[in-house]
N, C-alpha and C positions, 0 to 999 in steps of 0.2 A: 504494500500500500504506500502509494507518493504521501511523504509528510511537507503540506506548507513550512514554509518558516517565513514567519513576519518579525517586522523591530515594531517594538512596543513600546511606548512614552515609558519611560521611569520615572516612578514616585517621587524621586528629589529632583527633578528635572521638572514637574510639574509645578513644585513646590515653590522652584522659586520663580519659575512665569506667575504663580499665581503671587506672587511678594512683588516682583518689580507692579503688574498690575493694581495691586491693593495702594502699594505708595506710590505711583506715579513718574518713576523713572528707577533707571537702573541705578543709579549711585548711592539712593537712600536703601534701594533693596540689598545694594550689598552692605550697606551699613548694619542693616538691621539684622542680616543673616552671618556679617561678621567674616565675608567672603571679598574676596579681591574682583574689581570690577568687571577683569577680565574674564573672570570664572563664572561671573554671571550671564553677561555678553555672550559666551559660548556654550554657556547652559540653554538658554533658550533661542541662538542660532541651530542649535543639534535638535532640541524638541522640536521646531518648525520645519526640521530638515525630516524627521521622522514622521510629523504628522501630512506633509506636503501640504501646508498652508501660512500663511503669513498670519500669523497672532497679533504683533502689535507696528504699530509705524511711529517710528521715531520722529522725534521735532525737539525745538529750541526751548519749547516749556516742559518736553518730558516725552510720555507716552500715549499712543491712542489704543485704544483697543478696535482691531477692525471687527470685521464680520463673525470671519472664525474665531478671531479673540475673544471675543464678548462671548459664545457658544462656550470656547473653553475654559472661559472664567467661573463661566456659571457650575461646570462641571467640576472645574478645581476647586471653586468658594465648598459645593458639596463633598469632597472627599477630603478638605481640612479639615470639616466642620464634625464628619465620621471622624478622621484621626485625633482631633482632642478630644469625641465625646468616648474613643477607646481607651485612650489615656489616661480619662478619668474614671473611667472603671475599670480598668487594672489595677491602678492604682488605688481605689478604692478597697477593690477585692484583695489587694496584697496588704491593704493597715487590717483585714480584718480575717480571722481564722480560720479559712474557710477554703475548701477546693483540694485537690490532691497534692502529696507529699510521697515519691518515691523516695525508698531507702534501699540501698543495699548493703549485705551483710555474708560474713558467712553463715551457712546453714547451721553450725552449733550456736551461734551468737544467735539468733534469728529465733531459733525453733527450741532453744531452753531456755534462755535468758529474756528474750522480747517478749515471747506468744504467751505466757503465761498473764504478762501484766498489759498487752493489748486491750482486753473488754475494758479496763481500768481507764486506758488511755482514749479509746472509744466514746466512754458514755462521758465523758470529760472534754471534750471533743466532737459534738456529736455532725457536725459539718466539714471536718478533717478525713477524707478518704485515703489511708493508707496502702502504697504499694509497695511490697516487699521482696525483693530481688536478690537468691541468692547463689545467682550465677549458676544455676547450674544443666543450663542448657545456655550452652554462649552463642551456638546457632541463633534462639530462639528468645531473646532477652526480652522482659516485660517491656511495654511502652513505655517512652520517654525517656530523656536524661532523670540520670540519679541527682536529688535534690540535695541529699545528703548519704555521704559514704563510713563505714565501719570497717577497718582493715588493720591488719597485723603489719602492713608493710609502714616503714614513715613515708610519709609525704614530701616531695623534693620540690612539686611545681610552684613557683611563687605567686601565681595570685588562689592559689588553696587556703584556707584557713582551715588549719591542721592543731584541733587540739587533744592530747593525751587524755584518752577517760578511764581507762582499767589498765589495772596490772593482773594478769593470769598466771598464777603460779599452778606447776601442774606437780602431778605426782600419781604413785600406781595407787590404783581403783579397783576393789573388785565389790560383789554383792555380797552381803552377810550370808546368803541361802546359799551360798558358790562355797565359801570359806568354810559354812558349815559342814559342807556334805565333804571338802578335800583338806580342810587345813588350813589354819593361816602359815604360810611360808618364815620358816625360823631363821633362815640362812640364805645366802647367793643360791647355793646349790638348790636349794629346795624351790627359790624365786623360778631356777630355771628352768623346772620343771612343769611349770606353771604354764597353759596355752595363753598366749599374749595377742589382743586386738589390739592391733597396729592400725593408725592412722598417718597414711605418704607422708603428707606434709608432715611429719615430725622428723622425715631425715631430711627435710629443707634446711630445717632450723637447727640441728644436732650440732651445727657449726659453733654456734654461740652459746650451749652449755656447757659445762663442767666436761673433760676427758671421762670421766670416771663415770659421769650417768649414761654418757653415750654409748662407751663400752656396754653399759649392762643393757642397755636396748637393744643393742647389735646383737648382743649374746644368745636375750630369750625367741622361746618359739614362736613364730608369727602361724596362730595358726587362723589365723582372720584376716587379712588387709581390708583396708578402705579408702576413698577418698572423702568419706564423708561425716561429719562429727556425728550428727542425727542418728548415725548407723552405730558407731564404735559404742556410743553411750548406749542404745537400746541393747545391744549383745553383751556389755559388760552388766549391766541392768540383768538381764536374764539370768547370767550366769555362764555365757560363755567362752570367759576366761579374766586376765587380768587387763590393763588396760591404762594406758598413760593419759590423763585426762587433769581439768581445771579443777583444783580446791573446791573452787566454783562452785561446783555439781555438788558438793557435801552439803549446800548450806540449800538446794532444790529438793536432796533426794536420802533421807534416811536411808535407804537400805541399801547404801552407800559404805565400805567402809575404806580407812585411806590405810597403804600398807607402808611402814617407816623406811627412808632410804637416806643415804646422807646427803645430798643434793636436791636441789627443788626448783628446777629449770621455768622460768618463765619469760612469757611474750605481754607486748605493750600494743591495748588496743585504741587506735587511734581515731576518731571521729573527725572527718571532711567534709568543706563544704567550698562551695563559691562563695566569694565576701559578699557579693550581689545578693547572692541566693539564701543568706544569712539575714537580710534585712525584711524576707517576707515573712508577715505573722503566724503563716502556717507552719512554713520550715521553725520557724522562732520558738513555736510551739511543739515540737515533736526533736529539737536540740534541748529544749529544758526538760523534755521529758529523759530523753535519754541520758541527761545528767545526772537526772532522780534517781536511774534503775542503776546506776553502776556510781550510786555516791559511796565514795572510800569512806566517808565518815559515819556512813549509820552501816553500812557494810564491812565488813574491815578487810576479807578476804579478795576487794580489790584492790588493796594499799600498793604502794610500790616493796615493803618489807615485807618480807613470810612472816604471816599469823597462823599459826598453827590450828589448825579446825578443833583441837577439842577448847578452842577460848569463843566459837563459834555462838555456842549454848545463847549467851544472854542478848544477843543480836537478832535472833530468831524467836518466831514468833508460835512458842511452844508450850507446851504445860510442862511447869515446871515439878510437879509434882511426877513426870513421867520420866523417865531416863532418857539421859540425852542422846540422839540420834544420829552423833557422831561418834565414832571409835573409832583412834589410831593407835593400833596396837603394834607389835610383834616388829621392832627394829630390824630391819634389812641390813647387816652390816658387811662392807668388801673385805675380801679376804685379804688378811696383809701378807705382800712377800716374804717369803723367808729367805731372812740373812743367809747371803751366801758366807761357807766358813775361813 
C-alpha cells in the first residue's frame, strides 16, 4: 500500500505566527517569546512555506493578517486556548492525589514487603491507581514509564533522585516444621548437608560479602535455583530446604527460623525517581508511603547495622503473652585451620 507523506504545521511554528499576530509585529513577538528576531522571521517564513499560503503582509506599522491569516489565526487563537486550558489541568491534576503511579520493584520487594500493606495504602488513597512492575516479563512491560523505581543497584544518572530506604541484611532461613522433622544444623558439616534454595542473583553480589560467607554458599547443595524471591521464600516457607534470605522475612513470617552464621551479608535498597516526577502529588504520595513501610526507626531490621531478630519481639505487633516468633538458634561456626606443625 503507497503511504502519503505530507509536512504538517508544527505546534511551535504555529505558536509563534499566532504571537507575532496577537502583538502586531515581529519584534514585540520575539520579545515576548524571548526569541531572536530572526528565529521568528523564519518561523513563520517555513509555516507559510508548509501551508502554501501567505499569512501575514508586512508594512511600516507592523503586520496584517490576510485572508488565510485571519482563517489561521482563528484556528491558532483555538489551539492556544486548548493548550492553557490542558495546562491547567494537568497541573491541577498533578497538586492533587489522584490518577496513576507506576512503580517498579523486584518481585520479593513487591510481593512480601509492599502487597501486604497495599489495601492500607488503597483505602488511604482511594483515587491513586497503582501499577506495579516487577520486570518480569521484559518483553512485555506494564504500561508507561516507571514513576518511581526500587533497586539494589545505586543510581549513577544525574538528574535521578536517588535516595537510600533499607538496609537488607540477609542470612540462612529455614521453616520451624523443616528443622523439626531434620534438625537444626550444629556445624559447617551438618549446614552442608542441608538442601539449599539458591536465589542467581546472590552470586551477583557474593563479590561484596565477606570470603568466608561466600565460601559456604558455594559449598552447600543447591538443590533449588531461582530467579525469583517470591519463589525461594514460598519453598523455604514449605520446607524445602535452607535458604539465604532478608532478616526481613522474620519480622513477616513466624514460622521463620534464622540459622547462626558469622557473617550477615547485606544489600542497600535504593528508591528513584525523576526530580520532575517527585513534584506530583501522587508520586509524592506513594514516596511517603514507601518511606513508612521501610522506616528504620519503628522497624529496626532495616537499619544500616545488624539487629539481631531475637531484639525483633517489641517492634512487632504480637501478644506478648505468647512466645516470641522468632528463634535464632544453633550457631553455624567455620571450621578453623589446623596449624600446620
Amino acid at each position: 500500500m503507497a503511504q502519503v507523506v505530507r509536512q504538517k504545521a508544527d505546534w511551535s511554528d504555529v505558536r509563534v505566527f499566532w504571537a507575532v499576530a496577537e502583538l502586531g509585529s515581529f519584534g514585540a513577538a520575539a520579545r515576548a517569546l524571548k526569541l531572536g528576531l530572526t528565529t521568528v522571521t523564519r518561523t513563520v517564513d517555513r509555516l507559510e512555506s508548509r501551508l502554501n499560503a501567505k499569512l501575514l503582509t508586512r508594512g511600516p506599522q507592523g503586520v496584517t493578517l490576510t485572508e488565510a491569516g485571519a482563517m489561521a489565526y482563528d484556528r491558532a487563537l483555538s489551539m492556544e486556548r486548548v493548550a492553557e486550558q490542558l495546562e491547567r489541568e494537568i497541573l491541577d491534576r498533578e497538586k492533587a492525589p489522584e490518577g496513576q503511579v507506576k512503580l517498579t520493584a523486584p518481585d520479593g520487594i513487591a510481593g512480601l514487603f509492599l502487597a501486604p500493606l497495599m489495601p492500607e495504602f488503597i483505602r488511604a488513597n482511594p483515587k491513586i491507581n497503582l501499577v506495579v512492575d516487577c520486570n518480569l516479563w521484559p518483553d512485555r512491560p506494564l504500561q508507561g514509564e516507571a514513576d518511581v523505581a526500587l533497586t539494589f543497584q545505586e543510581p549513577s544518572h544525574p538528574d535521578m533522585v536517588a535516595t537510600p530506604l533499607a538496609h537488607f541484611h540477609y542470612a540462612l532461613l529455614a521453616a520451624r516444621d523443616y528443622l523439626d522433622l531434620y534438625g537444626m544444623p550444629k556445624s559447617e558439616s551438618e549446614l552442608l548437608a542441608h538442601p539449599y534454595v539458591h536465589h542467581v542473583a546472590q552470586s551477583h553480589h557474593k563479590e561484596t560479602w565477606k570470603p568466608a560467607y561466600g565460601a559456604l554458599v558455594e559449598l552447600i547443595q543447591k538443590r533449588i535455583e531461582t530467579n525469583s524471591s517470591a519463589v525461594s521464600f514460598a519453598a523455604v516457607k514449605q520446607g524445602a530446604g535452607i535458604g539465604l534470605m532478608p532478616t526481613a522475612a522474620l519480622a513477616i513470617d513466624p514460622s521463620l527460623v534464622m540459622i547462626e552464621t558469622p557473617d550477615h551479608p547485606a544489600l542497600r535498597l535504593w528508591m528513584v525517581h525523576h526530580r520532575e516526577t517527585g513534584r506530583s502529588a501522587r508520586v509524592r504520595r506513594v514516596i511517603d508511603w514507601l518511606k513508612d513501610v521501610f522506616n528504620p526507626k519503628v522497624m529496626p531490621w532495616y537499619r544500616a547495622e545488624f539487629v539481631h531478630p531475637r531484639e525483633f519481639a517489641p517492634y512487632l505487633d504480637i501478644d506478648a503473652t505468647q512466645p516470641a516468633p522468632i528463634a535464632a538458634v544453633a550457631p553455624i561456626r567455620r571450621r578453623r585451620p589446623v596449624p600446620s606443625s
